[in-house]
C-alpha positions as CSV (number, residue, x, y, z in Angstrom):
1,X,21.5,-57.0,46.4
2,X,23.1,-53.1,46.0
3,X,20.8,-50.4,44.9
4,X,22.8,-50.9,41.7
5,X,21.8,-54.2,40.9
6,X,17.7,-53.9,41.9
7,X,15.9,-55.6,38.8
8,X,14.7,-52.0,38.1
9,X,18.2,-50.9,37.3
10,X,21.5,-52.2,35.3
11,X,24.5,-53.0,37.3
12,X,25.6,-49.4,36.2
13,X,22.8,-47.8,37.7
14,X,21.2,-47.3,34.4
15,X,17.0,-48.1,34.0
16,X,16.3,-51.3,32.6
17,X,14.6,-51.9,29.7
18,X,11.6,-54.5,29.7
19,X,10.7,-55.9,26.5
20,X,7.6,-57.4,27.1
21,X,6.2,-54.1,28.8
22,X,7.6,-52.2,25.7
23,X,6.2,-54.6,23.3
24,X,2.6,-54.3,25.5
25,X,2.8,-50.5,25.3
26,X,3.8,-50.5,21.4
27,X,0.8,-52.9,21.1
28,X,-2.0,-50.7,23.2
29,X,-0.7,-47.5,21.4
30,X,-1.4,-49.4,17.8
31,X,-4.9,-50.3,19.1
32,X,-5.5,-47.0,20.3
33,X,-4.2,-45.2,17.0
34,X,-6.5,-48.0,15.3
35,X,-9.1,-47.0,17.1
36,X,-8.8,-43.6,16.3
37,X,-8.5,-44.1,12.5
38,X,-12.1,-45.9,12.7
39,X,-13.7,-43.2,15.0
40,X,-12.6,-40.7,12.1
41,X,-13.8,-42.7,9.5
42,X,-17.3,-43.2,10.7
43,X,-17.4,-39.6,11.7
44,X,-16.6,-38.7,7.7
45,X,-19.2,-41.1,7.1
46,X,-21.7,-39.4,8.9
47,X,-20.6,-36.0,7.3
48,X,-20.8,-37.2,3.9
49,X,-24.6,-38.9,4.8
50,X,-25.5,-35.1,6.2
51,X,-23.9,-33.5,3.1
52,X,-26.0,-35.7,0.6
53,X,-28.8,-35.1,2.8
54,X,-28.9,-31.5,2.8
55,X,-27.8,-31.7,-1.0
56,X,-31.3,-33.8,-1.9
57,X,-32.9,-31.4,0.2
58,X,-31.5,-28.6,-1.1
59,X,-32.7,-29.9,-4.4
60,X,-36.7,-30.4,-3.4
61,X,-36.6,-26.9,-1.8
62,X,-35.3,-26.0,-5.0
63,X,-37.8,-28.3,-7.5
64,X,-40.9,-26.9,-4.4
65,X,-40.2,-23.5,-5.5
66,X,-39.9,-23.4,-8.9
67,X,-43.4,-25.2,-9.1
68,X,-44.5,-22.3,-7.1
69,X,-43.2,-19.8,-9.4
70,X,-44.8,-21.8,-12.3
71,X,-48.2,-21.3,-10.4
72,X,-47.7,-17.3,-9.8
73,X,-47.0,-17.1,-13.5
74,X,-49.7,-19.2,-14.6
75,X,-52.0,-16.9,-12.4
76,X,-50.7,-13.7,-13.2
77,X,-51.5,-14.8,-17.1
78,X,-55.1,-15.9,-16.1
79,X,-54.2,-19.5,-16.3
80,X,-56.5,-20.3,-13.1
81,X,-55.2,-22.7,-10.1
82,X,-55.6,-26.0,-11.9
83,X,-52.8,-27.9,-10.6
84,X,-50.2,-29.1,-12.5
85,X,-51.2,-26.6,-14.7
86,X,-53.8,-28.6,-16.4
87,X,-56.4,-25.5,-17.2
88,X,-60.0,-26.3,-16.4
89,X,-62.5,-25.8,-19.4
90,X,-65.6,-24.4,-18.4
91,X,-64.3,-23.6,-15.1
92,X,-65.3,-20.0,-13.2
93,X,-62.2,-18.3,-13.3
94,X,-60.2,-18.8,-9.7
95,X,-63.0,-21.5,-8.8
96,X,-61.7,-24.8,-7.8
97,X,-61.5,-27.1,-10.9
98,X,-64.1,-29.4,-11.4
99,X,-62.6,-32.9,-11.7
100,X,-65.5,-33.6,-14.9
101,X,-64.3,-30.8,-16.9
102,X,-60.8,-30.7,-15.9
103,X,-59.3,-33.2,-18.4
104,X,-56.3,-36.0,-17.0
105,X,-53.3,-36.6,-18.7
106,X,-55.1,-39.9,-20.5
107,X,-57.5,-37.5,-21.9
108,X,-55.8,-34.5,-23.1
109,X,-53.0,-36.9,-24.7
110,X,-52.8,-37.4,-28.1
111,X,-52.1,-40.6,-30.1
112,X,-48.4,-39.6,-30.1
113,X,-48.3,-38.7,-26.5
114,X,-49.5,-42.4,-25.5
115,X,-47.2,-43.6,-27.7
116,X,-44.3,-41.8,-26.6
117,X,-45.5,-43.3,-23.2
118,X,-45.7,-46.8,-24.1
119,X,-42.0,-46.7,-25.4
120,X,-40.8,-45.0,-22.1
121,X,-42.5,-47.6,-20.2
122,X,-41.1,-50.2,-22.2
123,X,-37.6,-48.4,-21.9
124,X,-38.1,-48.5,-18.2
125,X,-39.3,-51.9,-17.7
126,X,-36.2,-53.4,-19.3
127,X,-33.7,-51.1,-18.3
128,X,-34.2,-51.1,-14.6
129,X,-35.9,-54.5,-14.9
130,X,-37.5,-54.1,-11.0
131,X,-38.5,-57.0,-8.9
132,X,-41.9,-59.1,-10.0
133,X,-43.8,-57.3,-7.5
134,X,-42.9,-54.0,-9.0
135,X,-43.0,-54.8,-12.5
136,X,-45.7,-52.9,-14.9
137,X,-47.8,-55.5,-16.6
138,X,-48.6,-55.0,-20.8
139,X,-51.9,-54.4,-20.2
140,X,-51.4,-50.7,-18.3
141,X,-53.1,-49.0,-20.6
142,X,-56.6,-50.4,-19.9
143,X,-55.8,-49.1,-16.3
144,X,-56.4,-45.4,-15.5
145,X,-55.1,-44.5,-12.8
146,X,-51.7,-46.5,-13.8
147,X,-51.7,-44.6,-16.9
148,X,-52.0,-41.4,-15.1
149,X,-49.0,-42.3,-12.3
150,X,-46.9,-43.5,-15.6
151,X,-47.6,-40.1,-17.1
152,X,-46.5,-38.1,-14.4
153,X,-43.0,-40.5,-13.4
154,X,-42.2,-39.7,-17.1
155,X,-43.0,-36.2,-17.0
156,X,-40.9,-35.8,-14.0
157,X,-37.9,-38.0,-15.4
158,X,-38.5,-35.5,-17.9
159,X,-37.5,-32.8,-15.8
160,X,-34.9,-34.3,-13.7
161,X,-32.8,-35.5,-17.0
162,X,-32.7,-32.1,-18.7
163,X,-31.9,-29.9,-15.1
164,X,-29.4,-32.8,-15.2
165,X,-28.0,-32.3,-18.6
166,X,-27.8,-29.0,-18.0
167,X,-25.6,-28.9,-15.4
168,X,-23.3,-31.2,-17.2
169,X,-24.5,-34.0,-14.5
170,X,-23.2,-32.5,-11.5
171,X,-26.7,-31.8,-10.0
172,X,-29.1,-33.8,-7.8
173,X,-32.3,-33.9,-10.1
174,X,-31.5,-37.6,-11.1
175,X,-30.8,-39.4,-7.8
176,X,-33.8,-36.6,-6.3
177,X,-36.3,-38.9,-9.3
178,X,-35.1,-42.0,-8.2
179,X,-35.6,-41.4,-5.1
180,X,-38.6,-39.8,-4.7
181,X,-40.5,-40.6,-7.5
182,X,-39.0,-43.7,-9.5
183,X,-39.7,-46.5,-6.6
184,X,-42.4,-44.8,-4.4
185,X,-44.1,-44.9,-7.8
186,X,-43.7,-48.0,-8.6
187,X,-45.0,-49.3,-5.0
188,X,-47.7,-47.4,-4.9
189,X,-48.9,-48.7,-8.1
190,X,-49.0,-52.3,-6.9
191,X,-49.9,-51.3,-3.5
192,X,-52.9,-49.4,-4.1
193,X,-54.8,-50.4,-7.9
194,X,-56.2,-53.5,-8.5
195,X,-53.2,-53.6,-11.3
196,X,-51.4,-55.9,-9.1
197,X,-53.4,-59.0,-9.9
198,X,-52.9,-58.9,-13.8
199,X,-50.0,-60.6,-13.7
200,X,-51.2,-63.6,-15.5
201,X,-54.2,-61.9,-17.5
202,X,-55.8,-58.7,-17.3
203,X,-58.1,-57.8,-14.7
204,X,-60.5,-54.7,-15.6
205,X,-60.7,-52.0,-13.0
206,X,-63.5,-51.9,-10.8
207,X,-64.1,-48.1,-10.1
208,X,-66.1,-47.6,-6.5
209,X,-69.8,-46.8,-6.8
210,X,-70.8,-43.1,-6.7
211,X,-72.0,-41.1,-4.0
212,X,-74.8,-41.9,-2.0
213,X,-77.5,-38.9,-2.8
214,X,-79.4,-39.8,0.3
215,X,-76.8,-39.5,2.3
216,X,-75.1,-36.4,0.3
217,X,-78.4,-34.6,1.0
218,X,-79.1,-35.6,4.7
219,X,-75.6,-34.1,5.4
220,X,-76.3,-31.0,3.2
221,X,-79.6,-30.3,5.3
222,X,-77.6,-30.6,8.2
223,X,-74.6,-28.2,7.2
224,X,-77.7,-25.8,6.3
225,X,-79.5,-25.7,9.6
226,X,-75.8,-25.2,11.4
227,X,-75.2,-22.3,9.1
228,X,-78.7,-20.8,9.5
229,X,-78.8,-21.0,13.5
230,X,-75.1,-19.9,13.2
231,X,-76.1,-16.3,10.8
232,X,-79.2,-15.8,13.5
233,X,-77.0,-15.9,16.5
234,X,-74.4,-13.1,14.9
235,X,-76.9,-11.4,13.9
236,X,-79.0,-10.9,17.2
């Protein structure tokens, strides 16, 4: 056989073309290509994941501050520290509120508030219609601690559907509520009050028993010898 006529080469001399090795390099360039095209998806994947993150971030930074402002303003008008800005009545001004004299939500609210509530509620319950062991049972209002979570989901729903209106939906505020506040909400509920086991009939709260004064007092001796050994060794 000539040089001419190797199986690498035509009888003119010219290189041979294999078919199969063609078709096997056409096939492992696809793959790679295809391969390629998936990488760069998932990597836009991530970036959009990142760039939602930062977004809802962006938007509790944002929600963070403004409740900070709220609280400079409410000082510099003599509005005391009471959170939420719930003033305390009969509270020494910049004192800590006292939790007897500063009034809850279920309190404060007037008939119209609760009712306002109570269709909310309602609105909620059969609009997002959440699994049994989420649901809100009829008899919430007995319960209240429920009543107070309830009040405070609405207030910030609230909140996150006007920033949303006015910024023509475009803004975080909504998915930030349902994220953060719709279903932790809602689990803690269940979770954490006796509200869980009315499911068939209402079960009244059972509210812990006070303080024990013995014990309260044994500690505040304590705390005052500490404090009184503690001024006598400065002071010496």
């Amino acid at each position: 056989m000539t040089e001419k006529d190797s199986p690498e080469t035509g009888p003119t001399g010219a290189a041979r073309v294999d078919p199969v090795r063609t078709f096997s390099r056409i096939d492992r360039l696809e793959r790679d290509a295809a391969a390629q095209q998936a990488h760069r998806e998932q990597l836009e994947q991530l970036v959009k994941k990142f760039a939602l993150r930062v977004k809802s971030d962006q938007g509790e930074l944002e929600q963070i501050l403004a409740g900070v402002l709220r609280r400079l303003e409410a000082l510099e008008a003599g509005g005391g520290p009471a959170a939420g800005g719930v003033r305390a009545t009969g509270a020494r001004q910049g004192s800590t509120p006292d939790p007897g004299t500063a009034l809850p939500w279920s309190a404060r609210a007037t008939e119209q508030d609760w009712r306002d509530l109570a269709a909310w509620v309602d609105w909620l319950s059969a609009h997002y219609a959440p699994q049994l062991n989420l649901r809100i049972w009829p008899c919430w209002p007995a319960h209240g601690g429920v009543a107070e979570e309830l009040a405070a989901l609405r207030a910030a729903w609230c909140a996150a559907a006007q920033a949303d209106t006015q910024s023509a939906g475009t803004g975080p505020d909504m998915a930030y509520w349902h994220q953060m506040w719709l279903w932790p909400t809602l689990e803690r509920i269940r979770q954490h009050y006796m509200f869980k086991s009315c499911e068939s009939d209402h079960a009244p709260d059972r509210p812990g028993r006070p303080t024990d004064p013995a014990a309260l007092a044994t500690r505040i001796d304590a705390a005052s010898t500490t404090n009184a050994a503690s001024r006598r060794s400065s002071e010496t």
